[in-house]
Short mmCIF file of the C-alpha atoms (twelve columns), coordinates in Angstrom:
data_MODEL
# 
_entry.id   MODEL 
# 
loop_
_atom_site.group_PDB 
_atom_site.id 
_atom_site.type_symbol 
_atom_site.label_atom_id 
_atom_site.label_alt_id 
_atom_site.label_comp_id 
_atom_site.label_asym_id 
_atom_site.label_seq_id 
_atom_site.Cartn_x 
_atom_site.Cartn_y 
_atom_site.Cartn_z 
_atom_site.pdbx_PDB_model_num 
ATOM 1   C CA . UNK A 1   0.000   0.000   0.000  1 
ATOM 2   C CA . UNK A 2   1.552   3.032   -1.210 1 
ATOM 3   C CA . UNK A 3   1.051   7.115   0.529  1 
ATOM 4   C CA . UNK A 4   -1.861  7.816   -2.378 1 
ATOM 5   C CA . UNK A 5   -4.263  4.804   -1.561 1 
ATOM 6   C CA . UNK A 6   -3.692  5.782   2.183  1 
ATOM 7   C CA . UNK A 7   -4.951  9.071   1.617  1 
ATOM 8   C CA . UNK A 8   -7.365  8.623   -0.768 1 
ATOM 9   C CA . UNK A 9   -8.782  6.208   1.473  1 
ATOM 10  C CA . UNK A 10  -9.307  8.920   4.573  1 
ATOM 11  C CA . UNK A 11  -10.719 10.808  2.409  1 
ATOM 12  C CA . UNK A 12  -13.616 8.488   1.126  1 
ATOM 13  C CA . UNK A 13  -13.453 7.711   5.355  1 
ATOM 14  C CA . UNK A 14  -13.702 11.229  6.393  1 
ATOM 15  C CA . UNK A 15  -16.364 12.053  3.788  1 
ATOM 16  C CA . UNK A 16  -18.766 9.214   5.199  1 
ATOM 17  C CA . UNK A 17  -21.529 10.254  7.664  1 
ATOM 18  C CA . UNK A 18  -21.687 8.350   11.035 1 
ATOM 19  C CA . UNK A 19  -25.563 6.379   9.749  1 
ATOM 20  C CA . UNK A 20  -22.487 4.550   6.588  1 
ATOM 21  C CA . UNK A 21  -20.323 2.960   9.221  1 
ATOM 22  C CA . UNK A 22  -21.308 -0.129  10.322 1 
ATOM 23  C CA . UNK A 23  -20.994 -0.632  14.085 1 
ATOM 24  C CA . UNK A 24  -22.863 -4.725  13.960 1 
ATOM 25  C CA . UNK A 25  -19.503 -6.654  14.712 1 
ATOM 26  C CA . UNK A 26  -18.763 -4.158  17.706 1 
ATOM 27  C CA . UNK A 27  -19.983 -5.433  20.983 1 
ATOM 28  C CA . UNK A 28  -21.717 -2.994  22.896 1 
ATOM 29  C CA . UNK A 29  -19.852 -1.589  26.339 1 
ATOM 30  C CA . UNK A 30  -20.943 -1.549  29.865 1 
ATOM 31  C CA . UNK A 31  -19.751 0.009   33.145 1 
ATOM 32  C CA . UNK A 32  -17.051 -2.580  33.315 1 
ATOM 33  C CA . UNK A 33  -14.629 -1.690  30.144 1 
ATOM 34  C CA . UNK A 34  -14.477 1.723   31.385 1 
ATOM 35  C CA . UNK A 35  -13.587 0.955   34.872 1 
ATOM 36  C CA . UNK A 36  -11.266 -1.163  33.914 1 
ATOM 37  C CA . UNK A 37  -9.438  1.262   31.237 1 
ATOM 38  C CA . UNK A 38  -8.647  4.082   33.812 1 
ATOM 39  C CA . UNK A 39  -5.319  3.504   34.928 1 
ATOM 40  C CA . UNK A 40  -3.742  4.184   38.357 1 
ATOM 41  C CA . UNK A 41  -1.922  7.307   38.555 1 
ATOM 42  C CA . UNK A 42  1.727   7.494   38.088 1 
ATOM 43  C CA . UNK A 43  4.421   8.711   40.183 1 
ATOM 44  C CA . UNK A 44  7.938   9.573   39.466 1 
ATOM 45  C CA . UNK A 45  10.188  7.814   41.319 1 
ATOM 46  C CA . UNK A 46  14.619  6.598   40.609 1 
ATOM 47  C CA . UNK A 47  15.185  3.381   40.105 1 
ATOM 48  C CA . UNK A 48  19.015  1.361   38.829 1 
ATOM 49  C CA . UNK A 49  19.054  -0.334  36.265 1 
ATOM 50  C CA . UNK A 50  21.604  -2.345  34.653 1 
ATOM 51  C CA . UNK A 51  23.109  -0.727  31.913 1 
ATOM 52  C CA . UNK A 52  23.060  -3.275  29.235 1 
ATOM 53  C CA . UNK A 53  19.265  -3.630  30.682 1 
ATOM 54  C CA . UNK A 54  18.539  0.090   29.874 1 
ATOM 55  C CA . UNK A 55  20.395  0.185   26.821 1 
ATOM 56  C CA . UNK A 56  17.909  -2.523  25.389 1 
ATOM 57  C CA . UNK A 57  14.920  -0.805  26.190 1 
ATOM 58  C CA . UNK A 58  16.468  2.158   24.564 1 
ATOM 59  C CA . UNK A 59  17.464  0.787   21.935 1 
ATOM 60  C CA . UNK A 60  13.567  0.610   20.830 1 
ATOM 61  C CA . UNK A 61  13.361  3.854   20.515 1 
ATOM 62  C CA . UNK A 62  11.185  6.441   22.010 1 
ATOM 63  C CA . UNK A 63  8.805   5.098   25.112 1 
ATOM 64  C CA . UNK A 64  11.259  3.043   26.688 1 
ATOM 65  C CA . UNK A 65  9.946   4.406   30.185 1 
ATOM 66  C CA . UNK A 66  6.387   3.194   29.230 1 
ATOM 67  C CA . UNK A 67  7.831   -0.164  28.301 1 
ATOM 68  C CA . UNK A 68  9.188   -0.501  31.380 1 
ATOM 69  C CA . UNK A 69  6.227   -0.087  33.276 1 
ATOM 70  C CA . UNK A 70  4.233   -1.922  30.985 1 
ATOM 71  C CA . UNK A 71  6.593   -5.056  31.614 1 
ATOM 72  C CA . UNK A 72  6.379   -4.512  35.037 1 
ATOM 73  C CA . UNK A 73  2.028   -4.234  34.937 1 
ATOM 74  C CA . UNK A 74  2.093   -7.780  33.480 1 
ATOM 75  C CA . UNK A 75  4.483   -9.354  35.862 1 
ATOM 76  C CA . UNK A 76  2.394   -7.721  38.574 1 
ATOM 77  C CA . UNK A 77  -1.025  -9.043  36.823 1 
ATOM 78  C CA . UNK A 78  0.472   -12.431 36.485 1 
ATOM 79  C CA . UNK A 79  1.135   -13.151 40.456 1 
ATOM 80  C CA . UNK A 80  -0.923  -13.488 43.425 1 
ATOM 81  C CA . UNK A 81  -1.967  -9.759  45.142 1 
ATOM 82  C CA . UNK A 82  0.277   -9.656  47.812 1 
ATOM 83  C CA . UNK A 83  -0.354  -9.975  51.713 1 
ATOM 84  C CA . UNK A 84  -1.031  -6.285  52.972 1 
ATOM 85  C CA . UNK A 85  2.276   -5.137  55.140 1 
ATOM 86  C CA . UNK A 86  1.857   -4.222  58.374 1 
ATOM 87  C CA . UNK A 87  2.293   0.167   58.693 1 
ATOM 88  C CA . UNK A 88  5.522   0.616   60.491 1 
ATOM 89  C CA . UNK A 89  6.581   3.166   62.810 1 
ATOM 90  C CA . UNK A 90  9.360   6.446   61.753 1 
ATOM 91  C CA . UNK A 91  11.364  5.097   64.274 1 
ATOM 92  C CA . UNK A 92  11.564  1.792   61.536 1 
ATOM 93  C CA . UNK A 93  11.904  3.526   58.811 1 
ATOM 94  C CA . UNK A 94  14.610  5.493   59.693 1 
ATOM 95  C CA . UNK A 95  16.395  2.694   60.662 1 
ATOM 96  C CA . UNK A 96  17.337  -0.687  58.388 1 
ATOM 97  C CA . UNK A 97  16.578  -3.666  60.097 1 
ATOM 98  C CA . UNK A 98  18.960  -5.326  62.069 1 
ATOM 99  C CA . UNK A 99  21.517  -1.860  62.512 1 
ATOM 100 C CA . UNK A 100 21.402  -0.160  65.297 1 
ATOM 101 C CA . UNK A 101 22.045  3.672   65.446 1 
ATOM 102 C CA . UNK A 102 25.783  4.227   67.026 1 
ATOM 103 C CA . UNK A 103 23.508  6.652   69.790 1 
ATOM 104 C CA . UNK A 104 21.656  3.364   70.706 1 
ATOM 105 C CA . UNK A 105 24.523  1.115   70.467 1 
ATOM 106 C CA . UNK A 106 26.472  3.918   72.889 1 
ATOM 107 C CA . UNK A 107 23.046  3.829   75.465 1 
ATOM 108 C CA . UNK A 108 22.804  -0.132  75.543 1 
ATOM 109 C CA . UNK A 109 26.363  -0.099  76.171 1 
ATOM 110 C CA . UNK A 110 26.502  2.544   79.574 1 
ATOM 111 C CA . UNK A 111 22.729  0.406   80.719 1 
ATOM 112 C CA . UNK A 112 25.062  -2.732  80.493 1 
ATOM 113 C CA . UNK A 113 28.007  -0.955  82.343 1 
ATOM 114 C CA . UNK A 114 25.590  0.178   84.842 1 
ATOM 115 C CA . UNK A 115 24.142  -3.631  85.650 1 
ATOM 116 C CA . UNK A 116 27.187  -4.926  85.705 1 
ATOM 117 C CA . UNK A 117 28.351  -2.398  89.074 1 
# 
């Protein structure tokens, strides 16, 4: 199909009225398809990649981003939803688990000092 046929053919399309179109093989569509289009809102965020990883994504030009996160929507679709994590304290998330501050380390060690006299 060459550039003329193309746009001869939009303009025999764009010239037909809405009552020429035949809608018959189109299913009609309920509540559901459009709560299931709208899509969660994103949010920008960093994230590492491997280089070689990024570099292939890239190399598809524009969109690689919304490649990405497509990728990562089907992985996501294709597993169990996830147990809901328990909400943890700042305190937590301030600190990684299983490091103590040097403050706290410093306190524990004068209690111990303290029970030992």
């Amino acid at each position: 199909m060459n550039k003329g046929s193309i746009k001869s053919d939009l303009v025999r399309v764009d010239r037909m009225s809405d009552d020429d179109i035949d809608y018959s093989d189109i299913p009609p569509l309920d509540e559901k398809f459009f709560v299931r289009v709208t899509m969660p809102p994103k949010k920008q965020l960093t994230i590492r990649l491997d280089s070689d990883v990024l570099d292939w994504f890239k190399a598809y030009g524009r969109g690689y981003q919304t490649r990405i996160n497509r990728i990562l929507r089907v992985v996501m679709e294709s597993q169990p939803p996830a147990a809901p994590s328990k909400p943890r304290s700042a305190s937590e998330l301030k600190q990684r688990p299983g490091r103590v501050s040097k403050r706290r380390a410093a306190l524990r060690a004068k209690r111990s000092a303290r029970a030992a006299k």
